[in-house]
PyMOL Python script that loads the backbone (N, CA, C, O; Angstrom):
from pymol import cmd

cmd.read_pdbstr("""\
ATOM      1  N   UNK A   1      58.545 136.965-107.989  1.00  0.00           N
ATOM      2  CA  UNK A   1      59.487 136.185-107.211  1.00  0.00           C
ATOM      3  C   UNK A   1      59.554 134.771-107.763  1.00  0.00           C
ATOM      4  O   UNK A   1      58.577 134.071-108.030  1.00  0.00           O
ATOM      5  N   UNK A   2      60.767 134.457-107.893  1.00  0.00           N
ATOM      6  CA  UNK A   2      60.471 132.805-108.261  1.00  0.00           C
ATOM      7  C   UNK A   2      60.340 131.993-107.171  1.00  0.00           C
ATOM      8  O   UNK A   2      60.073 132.452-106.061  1.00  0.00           O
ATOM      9  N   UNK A   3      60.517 130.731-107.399  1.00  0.00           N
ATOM     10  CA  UNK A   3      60.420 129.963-106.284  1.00  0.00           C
ATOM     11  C   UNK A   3      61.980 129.230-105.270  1.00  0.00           C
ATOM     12  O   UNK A   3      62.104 128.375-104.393  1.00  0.00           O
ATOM     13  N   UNK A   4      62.874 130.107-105.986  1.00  0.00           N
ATOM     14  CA  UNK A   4      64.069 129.623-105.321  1.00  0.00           C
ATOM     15  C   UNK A   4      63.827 131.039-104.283  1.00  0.00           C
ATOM     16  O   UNK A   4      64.060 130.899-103.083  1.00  0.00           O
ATOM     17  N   UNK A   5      63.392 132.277-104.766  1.00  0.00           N
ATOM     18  CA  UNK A   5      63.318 133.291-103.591  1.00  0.00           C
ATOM     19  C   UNK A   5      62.501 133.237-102.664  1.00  0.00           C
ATOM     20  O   UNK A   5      62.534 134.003-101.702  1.00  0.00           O
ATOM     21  N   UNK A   6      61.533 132.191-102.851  1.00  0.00           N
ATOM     22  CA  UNK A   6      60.382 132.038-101.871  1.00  0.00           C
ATOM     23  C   UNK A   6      61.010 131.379-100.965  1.00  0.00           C
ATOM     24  O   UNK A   6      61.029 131.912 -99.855  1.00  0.00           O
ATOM     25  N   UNK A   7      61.737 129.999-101.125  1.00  0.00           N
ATOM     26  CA  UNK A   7      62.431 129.538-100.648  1.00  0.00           C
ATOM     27  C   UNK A   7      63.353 129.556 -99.706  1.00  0.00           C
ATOM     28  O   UNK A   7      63.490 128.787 -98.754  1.00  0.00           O
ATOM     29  N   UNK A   8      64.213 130.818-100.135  1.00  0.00           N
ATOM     30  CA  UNK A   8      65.051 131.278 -99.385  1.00  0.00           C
ATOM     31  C   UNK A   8      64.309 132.093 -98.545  1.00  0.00           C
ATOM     32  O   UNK A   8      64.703 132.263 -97.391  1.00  0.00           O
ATOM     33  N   UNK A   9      63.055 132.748 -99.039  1.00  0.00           N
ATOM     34  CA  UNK A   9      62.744 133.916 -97.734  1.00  0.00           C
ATOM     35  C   UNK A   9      62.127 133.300 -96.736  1.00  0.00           C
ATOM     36  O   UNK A   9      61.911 133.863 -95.663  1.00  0.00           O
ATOM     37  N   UNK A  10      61.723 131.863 -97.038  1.00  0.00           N
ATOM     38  CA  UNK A  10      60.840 131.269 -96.234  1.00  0.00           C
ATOM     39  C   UNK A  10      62.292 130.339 -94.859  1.00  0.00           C
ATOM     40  O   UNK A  10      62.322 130.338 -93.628  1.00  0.00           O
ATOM     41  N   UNK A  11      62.918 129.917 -95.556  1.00  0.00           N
ATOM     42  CA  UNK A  11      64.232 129.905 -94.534  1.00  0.00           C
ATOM     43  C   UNK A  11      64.724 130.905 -93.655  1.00  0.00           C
ATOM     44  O   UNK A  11      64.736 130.725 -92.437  1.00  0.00           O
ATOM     45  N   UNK A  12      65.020 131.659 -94.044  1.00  0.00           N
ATOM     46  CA  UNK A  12      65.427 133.352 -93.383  1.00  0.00           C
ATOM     47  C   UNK A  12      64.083 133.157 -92.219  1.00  0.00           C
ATOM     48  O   UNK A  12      64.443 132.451 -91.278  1.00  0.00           O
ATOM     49  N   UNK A  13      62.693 133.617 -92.109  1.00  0.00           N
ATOM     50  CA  UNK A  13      61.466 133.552 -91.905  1.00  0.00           C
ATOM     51  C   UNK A  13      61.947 132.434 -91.091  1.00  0.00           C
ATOM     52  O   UNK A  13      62.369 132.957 -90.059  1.00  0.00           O
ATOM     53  N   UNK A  14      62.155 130.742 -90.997  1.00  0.00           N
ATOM     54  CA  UNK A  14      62.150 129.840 -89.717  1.00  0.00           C
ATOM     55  C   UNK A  14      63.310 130.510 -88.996  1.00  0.00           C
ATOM     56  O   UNK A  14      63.163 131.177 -87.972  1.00  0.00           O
ATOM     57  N   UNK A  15      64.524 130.278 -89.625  1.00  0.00           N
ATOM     58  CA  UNK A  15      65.657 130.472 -88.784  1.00  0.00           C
ATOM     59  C   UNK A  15      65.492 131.824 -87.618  1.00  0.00           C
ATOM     60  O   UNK A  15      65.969 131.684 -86.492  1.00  0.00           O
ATOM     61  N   UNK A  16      64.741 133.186 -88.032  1.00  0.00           N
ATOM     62  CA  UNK A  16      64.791 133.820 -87.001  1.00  0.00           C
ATOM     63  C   UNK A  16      63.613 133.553 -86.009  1.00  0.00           C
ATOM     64  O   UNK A  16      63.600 134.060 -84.887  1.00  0.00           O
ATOM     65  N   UNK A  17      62.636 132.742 -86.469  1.00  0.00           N
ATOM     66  CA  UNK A  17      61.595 132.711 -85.655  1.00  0.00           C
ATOM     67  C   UNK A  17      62.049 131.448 -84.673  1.00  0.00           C
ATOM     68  O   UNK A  17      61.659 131.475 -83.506  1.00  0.00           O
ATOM     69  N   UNK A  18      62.727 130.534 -85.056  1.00  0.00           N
ATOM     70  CA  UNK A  18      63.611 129.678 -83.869  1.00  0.00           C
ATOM     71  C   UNK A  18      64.795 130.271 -83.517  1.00  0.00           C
ATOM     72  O   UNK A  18      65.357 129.424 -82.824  1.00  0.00           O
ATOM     73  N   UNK A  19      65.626 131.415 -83.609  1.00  0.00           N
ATOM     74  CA  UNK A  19      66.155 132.213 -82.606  1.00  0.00           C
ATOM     75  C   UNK A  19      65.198 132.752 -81.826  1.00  0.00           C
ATOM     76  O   UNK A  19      65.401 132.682 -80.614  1.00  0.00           O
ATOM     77  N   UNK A  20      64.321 133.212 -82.155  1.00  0.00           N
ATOM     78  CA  UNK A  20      63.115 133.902 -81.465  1.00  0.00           C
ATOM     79  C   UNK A  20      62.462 132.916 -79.820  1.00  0.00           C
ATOM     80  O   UNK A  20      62.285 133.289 -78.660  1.00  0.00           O
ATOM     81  N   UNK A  21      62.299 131.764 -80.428  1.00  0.00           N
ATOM     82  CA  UNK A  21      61.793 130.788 -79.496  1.00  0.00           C
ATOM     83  C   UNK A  21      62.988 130.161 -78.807  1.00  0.00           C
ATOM     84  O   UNK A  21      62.974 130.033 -77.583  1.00  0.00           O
ATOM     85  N   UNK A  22      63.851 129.830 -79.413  1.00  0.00           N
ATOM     86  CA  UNK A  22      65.080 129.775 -78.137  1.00  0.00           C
ATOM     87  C   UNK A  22      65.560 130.807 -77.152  1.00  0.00           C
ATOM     88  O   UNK A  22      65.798 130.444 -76.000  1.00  0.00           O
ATOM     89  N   UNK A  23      65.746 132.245 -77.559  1.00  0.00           N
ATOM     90  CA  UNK A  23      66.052 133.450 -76.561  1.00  0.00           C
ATOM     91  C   UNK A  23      64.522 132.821 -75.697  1.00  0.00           C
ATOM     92  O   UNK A  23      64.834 132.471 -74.559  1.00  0.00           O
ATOM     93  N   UNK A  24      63.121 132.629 -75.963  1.00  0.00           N
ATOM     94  CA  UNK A  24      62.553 133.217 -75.066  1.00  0.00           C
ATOM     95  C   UNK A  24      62.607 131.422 -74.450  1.00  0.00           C
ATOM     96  O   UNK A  24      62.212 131.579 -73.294  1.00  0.00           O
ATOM     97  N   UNK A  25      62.825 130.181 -74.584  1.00  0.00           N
ATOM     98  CA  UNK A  25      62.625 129.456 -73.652  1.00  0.00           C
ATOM     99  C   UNK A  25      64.204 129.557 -72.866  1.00  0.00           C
ATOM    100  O   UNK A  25      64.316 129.524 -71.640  1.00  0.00           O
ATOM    101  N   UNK A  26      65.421 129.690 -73.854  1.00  0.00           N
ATOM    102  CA  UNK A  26      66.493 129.979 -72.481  1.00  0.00           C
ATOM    103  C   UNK A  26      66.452 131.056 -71.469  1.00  0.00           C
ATOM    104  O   UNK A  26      67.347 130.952 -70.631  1.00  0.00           O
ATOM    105  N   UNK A  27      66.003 131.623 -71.386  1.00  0.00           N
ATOM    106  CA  UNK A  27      65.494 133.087 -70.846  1.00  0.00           C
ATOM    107  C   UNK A  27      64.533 133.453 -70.078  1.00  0.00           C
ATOM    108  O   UNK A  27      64.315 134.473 -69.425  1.00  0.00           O
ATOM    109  N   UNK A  28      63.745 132.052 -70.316  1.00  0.00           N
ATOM    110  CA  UNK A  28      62.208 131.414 -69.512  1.00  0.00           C
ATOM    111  C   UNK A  28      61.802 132.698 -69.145  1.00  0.00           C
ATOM    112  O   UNK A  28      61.630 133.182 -68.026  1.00  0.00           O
ATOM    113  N   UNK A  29      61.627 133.345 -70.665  1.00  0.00           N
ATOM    114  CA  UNK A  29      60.383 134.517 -71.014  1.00  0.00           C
ATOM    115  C   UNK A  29      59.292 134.558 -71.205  1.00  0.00           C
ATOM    116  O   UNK A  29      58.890 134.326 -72.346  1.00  0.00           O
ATOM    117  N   UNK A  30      58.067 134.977 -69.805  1.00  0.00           N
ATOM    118  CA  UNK A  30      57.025 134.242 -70.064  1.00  0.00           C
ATOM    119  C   UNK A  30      56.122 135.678 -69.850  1.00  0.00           C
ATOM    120  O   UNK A  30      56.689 136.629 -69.311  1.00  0.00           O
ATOM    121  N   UNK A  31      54.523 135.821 -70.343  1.00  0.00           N
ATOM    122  CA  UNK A  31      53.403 136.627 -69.822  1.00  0.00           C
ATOM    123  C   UNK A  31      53.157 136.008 -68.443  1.00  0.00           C
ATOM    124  O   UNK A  31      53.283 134.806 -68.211  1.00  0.00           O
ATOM    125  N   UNK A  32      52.694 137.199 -67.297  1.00  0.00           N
ATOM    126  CA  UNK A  32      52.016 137.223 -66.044  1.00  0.00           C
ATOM    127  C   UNK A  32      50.729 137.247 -66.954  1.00  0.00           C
ATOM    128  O   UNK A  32      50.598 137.359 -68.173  1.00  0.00           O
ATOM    129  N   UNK A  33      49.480 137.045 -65.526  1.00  0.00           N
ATOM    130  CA  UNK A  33      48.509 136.934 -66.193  1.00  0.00           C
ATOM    131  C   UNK A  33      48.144 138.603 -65.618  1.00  0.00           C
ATOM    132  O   UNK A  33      47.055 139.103 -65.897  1.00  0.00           O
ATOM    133  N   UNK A  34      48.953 139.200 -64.980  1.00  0.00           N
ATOM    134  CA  UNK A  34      48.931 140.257 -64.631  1.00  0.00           C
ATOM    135  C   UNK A  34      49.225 141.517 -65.941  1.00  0.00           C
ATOM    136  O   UNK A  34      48.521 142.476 -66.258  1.00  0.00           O
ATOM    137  N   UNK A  35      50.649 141.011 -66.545  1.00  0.00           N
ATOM    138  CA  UNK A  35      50.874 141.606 -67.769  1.00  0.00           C
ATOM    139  C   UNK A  35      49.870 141.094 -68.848  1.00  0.00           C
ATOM    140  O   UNK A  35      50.058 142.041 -69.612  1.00  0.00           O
ATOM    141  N   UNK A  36      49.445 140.741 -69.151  1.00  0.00           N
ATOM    142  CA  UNK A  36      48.265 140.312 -70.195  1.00  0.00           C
ATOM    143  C   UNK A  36      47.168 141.265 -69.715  1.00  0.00           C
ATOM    144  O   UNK A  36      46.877 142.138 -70.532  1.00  0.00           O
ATOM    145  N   UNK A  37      46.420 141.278 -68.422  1.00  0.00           N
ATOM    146  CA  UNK A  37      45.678 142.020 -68.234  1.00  0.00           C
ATOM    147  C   UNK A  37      45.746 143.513 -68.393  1.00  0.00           C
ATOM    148  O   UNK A  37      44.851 144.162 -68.935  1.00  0.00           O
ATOM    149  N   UNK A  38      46.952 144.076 -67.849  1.00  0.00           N
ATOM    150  CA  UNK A  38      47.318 145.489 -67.851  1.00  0.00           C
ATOM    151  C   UNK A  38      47.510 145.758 -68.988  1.00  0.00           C
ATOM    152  O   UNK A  38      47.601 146.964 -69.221  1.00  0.00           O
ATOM    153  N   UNK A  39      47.686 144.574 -70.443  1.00  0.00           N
ATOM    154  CA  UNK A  39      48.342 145.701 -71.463  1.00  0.00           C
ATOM    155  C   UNK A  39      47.041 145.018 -72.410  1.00  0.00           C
ATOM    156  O   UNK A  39      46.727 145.880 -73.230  1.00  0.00           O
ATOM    157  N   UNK A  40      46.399 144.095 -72.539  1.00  0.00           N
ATOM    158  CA  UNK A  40      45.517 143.980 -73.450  1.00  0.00           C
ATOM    159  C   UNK A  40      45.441 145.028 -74.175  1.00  0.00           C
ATOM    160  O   UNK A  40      46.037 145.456 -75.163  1.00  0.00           O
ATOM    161  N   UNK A  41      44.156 145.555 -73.164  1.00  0.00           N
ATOM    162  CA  UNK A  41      43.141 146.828 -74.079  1.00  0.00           C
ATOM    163  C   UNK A  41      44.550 147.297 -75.306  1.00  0.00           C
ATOM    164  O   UNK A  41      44.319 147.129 -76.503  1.00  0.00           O
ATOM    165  N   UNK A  42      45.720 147.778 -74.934  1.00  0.00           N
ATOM    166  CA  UNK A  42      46.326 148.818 -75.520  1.00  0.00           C
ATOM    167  C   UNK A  42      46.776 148.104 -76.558  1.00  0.00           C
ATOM    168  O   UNK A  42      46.601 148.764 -77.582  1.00  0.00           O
ATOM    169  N   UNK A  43      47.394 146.815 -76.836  1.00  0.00           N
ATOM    170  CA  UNK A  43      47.561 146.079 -77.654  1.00  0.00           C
ATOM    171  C   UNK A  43      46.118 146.102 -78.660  1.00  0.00           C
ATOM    172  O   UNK A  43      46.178 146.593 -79.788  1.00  0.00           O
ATOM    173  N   UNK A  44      45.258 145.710 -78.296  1.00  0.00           N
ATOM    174  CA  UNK A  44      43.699 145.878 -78.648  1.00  0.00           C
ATOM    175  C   UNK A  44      43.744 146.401 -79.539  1.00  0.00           C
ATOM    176  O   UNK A  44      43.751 146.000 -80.703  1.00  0.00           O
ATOM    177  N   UNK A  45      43.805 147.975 -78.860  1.00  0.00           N
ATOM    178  CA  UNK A  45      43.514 149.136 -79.705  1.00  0.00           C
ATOM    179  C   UNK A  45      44.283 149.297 -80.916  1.00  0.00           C
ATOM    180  O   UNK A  45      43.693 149.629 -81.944  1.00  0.00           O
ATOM    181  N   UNK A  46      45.940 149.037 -80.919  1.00  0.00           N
ATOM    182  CA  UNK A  46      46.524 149.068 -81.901  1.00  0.00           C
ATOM    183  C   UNK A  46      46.672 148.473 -82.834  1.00  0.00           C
ATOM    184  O   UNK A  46      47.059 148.938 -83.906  1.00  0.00           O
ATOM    185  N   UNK A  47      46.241 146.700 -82.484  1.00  0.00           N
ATOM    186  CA  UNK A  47      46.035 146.262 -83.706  1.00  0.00           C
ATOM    187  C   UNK A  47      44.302 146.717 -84.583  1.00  0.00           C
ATOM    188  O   UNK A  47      43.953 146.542 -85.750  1.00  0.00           O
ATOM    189  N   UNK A  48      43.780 147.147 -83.753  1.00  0.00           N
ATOM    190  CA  UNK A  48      42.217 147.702 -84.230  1.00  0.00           C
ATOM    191  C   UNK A  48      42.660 148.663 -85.386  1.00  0.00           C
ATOM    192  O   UNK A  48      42.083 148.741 -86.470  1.00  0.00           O
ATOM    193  N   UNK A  49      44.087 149.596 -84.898  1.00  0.00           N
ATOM    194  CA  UNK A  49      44.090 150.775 -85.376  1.00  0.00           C
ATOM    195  C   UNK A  49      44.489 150.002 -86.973  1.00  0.00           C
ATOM    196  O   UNK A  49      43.728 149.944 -87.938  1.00  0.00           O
ATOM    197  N   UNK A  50      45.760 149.511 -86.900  1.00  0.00           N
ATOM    198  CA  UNK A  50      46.726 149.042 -87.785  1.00  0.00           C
ATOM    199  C   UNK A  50      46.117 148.003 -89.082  1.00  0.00           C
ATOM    200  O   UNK A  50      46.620 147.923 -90.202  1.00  0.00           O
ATOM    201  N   UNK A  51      44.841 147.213 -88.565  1.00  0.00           N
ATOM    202  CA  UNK A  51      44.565 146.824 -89.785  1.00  0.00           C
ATOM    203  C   UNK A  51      42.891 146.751 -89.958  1.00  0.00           C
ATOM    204  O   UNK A  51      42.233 145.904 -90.561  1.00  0.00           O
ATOM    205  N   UNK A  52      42.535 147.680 -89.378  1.00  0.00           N
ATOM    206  CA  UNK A  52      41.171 147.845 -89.406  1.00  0.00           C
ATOM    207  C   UNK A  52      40.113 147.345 -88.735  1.00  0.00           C
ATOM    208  O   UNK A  52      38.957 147.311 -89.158  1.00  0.00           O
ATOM    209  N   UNK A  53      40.374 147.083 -88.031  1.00  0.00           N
ATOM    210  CA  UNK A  53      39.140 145.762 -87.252  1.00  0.00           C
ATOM    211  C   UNK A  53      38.446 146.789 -85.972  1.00  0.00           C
ATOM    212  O   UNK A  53      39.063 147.746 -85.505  1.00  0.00           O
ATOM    213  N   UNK A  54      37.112 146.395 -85.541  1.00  0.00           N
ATOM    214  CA  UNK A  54      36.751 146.451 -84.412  1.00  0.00           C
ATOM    215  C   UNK A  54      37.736 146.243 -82.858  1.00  0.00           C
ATOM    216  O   UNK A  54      38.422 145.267 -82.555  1.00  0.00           O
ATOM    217  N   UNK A  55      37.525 147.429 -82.119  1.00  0.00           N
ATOM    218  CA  UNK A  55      38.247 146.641 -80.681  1.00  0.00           C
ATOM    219  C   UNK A  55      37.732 145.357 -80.383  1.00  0.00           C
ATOM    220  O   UNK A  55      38.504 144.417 -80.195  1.00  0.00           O
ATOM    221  N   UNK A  56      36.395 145.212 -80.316  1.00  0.00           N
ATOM    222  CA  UNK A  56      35.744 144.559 -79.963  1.00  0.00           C
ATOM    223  C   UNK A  56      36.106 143.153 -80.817  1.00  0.00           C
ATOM    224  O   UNK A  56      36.366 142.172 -80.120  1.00  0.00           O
ATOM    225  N   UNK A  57      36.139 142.991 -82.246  1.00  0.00           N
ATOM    226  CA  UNK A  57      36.741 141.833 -83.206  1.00  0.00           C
ATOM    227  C   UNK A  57      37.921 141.299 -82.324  1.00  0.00           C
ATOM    228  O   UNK A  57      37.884 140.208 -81.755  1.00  0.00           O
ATOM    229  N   UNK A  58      38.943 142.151 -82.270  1.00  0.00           N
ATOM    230  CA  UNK A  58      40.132 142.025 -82.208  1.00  0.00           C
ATOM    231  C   UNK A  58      40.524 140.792 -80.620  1.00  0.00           C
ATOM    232  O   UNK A  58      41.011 139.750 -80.182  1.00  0.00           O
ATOM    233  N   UNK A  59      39.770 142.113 -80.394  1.00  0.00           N
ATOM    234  CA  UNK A  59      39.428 141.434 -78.044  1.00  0.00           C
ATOM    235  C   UNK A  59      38.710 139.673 -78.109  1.00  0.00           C
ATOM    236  O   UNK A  59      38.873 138.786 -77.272  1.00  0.00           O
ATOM    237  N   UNK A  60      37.958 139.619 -79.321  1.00  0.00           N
ATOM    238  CA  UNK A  60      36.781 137.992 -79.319  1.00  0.00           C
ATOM    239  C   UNK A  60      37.813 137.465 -79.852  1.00  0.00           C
ATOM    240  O   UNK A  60      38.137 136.423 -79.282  1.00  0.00           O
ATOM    241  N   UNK A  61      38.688 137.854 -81.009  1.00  0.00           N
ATOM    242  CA  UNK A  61      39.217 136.806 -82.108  1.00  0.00           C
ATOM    243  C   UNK A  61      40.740 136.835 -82.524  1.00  0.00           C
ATOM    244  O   UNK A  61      41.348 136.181 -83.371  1.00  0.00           O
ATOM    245  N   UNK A  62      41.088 137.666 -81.776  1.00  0.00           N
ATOM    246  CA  UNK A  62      42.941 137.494 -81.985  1.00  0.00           C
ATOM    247  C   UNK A  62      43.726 138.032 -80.542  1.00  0.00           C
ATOM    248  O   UNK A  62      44.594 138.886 -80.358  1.00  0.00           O
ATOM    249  N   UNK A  63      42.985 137.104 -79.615  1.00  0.00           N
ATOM    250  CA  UNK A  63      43.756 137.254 -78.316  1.00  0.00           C
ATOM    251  C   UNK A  63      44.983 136.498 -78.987  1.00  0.00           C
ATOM    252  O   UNK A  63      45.720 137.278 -79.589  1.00  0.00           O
ATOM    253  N   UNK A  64      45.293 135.455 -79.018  1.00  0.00           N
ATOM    254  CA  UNK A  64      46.444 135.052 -79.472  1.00  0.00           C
ATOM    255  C   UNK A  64      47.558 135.380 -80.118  1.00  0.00           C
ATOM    256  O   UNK A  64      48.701 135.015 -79.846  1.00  0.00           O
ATOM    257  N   UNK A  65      47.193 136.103 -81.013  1.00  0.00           N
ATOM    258  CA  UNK A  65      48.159 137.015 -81.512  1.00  0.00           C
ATOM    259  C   UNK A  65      48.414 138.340 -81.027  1.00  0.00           C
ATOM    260  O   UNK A  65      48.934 139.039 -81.897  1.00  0.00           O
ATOM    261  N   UNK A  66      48.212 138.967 -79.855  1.00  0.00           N
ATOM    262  CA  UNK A  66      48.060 139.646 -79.122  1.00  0.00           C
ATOM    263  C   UNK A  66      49.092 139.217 -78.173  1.00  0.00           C
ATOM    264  O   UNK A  66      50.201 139.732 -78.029  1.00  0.00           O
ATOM    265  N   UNK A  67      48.502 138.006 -77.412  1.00  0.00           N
ATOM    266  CA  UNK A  67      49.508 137.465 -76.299  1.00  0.00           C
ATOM    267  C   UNK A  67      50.980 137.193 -76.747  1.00  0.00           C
ATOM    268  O   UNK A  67      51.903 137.380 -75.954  1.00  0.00           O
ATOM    269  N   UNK A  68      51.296 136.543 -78.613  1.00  0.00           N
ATOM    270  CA  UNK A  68      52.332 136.659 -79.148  1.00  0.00           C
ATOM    271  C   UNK A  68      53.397 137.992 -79.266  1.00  0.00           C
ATOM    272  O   UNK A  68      54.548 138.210 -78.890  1.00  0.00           O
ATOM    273  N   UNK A  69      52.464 138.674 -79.926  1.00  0.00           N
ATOM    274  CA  UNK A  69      53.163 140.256 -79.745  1.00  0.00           C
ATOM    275  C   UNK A  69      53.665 140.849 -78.460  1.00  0.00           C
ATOM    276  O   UNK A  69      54.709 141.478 -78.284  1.00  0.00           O
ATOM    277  N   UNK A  70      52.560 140.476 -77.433  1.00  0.00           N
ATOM    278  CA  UNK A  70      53.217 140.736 -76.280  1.00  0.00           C
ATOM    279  C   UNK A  70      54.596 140.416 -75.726  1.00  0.00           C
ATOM    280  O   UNK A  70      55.534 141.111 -75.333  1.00  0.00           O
ATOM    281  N   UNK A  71      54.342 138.913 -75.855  1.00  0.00           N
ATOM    282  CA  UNK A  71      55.657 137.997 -75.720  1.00  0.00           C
ATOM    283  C   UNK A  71      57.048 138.619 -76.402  1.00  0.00           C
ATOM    284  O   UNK A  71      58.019 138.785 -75.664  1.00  0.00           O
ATOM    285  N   UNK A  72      57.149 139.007 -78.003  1.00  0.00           N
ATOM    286  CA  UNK A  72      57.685 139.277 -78.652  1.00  0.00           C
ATOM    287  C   UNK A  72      58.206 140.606 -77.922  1.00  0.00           C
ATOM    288  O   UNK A  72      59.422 140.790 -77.886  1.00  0.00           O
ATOM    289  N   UNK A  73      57.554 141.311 -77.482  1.00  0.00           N
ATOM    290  CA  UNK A  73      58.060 142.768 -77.063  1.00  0.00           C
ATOM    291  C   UNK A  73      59.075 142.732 -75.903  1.00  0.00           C
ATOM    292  O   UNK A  73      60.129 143.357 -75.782  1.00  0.00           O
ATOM    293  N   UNK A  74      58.583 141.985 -75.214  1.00  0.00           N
ATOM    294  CA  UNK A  74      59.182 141.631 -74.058  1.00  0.00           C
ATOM    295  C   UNK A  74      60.365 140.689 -74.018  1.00  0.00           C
ATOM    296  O   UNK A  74      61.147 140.567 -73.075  1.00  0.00           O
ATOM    297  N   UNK A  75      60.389 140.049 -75.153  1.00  0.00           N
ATOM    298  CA  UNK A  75      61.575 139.378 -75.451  1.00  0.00           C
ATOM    299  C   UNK A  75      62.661 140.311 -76.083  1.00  0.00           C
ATOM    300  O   UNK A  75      63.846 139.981 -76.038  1.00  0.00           O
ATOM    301  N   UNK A  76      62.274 141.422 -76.646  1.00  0.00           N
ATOM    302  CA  UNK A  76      62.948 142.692 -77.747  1.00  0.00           C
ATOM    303  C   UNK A  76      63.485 143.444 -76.393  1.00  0.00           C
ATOM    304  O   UNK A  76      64.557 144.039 -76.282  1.00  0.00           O
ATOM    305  N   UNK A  77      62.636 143.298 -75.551  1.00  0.00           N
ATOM    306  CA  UNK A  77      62.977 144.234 -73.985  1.00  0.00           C
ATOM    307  C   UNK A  77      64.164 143.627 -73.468  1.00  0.00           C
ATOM    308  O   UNK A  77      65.048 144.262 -72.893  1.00  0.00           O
ATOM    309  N   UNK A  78      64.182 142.319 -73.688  1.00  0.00           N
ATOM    310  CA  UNK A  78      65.357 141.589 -72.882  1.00  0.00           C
ATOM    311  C   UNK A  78      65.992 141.494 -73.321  1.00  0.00           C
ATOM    312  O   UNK A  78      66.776 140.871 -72.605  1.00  0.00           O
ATOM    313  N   UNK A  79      66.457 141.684 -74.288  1.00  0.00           N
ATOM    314  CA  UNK A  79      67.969 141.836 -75.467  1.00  0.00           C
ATOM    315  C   UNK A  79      68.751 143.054 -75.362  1.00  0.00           C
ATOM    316  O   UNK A  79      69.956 143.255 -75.210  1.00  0.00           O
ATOM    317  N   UNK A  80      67.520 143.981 -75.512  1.00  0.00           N
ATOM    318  CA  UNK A  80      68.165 145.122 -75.333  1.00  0.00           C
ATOM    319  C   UNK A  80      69.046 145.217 -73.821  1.00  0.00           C
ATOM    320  O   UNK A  80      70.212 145.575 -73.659  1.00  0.00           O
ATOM    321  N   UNK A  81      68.219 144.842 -72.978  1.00  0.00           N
ATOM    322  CA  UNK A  81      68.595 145.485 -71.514  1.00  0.00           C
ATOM    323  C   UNK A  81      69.686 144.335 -70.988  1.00  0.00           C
ATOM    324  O   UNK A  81      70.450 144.513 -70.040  1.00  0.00           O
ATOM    325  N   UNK A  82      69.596 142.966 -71.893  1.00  0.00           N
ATOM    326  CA  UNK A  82      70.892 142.514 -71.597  1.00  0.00           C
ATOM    327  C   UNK A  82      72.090 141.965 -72.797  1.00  0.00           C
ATOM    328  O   UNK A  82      72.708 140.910 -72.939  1.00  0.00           O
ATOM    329  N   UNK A  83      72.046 143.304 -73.570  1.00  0.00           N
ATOM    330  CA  UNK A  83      72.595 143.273 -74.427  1.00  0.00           C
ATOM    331  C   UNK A  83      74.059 143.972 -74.386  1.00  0.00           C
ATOM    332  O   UNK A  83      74.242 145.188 -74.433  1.00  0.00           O
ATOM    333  N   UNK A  84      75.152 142.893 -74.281  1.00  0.00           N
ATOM    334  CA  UNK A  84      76.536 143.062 -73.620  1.00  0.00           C
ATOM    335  C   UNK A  84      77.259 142.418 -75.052  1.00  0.00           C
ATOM    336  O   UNK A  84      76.643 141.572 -75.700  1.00  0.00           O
ATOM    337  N   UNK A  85      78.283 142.778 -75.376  1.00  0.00           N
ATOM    338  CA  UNK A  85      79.358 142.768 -75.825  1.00  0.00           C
ATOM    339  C   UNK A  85      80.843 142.541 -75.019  1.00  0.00           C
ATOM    340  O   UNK A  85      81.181 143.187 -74.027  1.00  0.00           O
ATOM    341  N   UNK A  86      81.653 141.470 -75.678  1.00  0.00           N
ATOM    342  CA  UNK A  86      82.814 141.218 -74.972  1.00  0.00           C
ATOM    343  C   UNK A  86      84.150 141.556 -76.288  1.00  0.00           C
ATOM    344  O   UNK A  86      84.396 140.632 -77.063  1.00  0.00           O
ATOM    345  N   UNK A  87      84.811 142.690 -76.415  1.00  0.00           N
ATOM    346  CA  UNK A  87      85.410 142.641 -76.769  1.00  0.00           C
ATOM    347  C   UNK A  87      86.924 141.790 -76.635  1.00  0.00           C
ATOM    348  O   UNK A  87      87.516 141.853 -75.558  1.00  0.00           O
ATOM    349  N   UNK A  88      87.507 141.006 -77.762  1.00  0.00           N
ATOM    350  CA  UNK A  88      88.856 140.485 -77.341  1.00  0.00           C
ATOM    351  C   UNK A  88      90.225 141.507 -78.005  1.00  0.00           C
ATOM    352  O   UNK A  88      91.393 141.214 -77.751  1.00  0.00           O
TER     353      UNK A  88
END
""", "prot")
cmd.dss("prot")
cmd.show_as("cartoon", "prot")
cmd.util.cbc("prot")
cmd.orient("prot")
C-alpha cells in the first residue's frame, strides 16, 4: 500500500466512525446498566472465541471494547428498525 492509500483508508475509517457517533448521540443511544449486565458474559465468550483469549482475560481486560460493540449493535438495531425511505 502506499501512503496516499493509507491515507485515504484512514479518512474513509474517521468519516464513518463520526457518522457512527453522531447517529448514536442524535439518537441518545445509550447501554442500561441492565443491558451490559444481561449481555456481557455472551459478548465475553465471543470475543474469547474470535481471537483467542481467555473468558476470563477478556471479562479483566477488554470490558471496554465490549461495552463499544455493544453500543455498536444496538446502534445497527436502530437503523435498521428505523430505517425509512421517502420516495419523491
Amino acid at each position: 500500500m502506499s501512503e496516499e492509500d493509507i491515507t485515504k483508508e484512514a479518512k474513509e475509517m474517521v468519516k464513518g466512525d463520526l457518522v457512527y457517533r453522531y447517529i448514536v448521540k442524535d439518537a441518545e443511544i445509550t447501554l442500561s446498566e441492565k443491558e451490559k449486565s444481561e449481555q456481557f458474559d455472551r459478548y465475553a465468550k465471543k470475543y474469547a472465541e474470535d481471537y483467542g483469549y481467555t473468558e476470563e482475560y477478556v471479562a479483566e481486560n477488554m470490558s471496554d471494547l465490549i461495552y463499544d460493540s455493544m453500543l455498536y449493535d444496538k446502534t445497527m438495531e436502530y437503523l435498521i428498525v428505523n430505517n425509512t425511505f421517502i420516495e419523491k
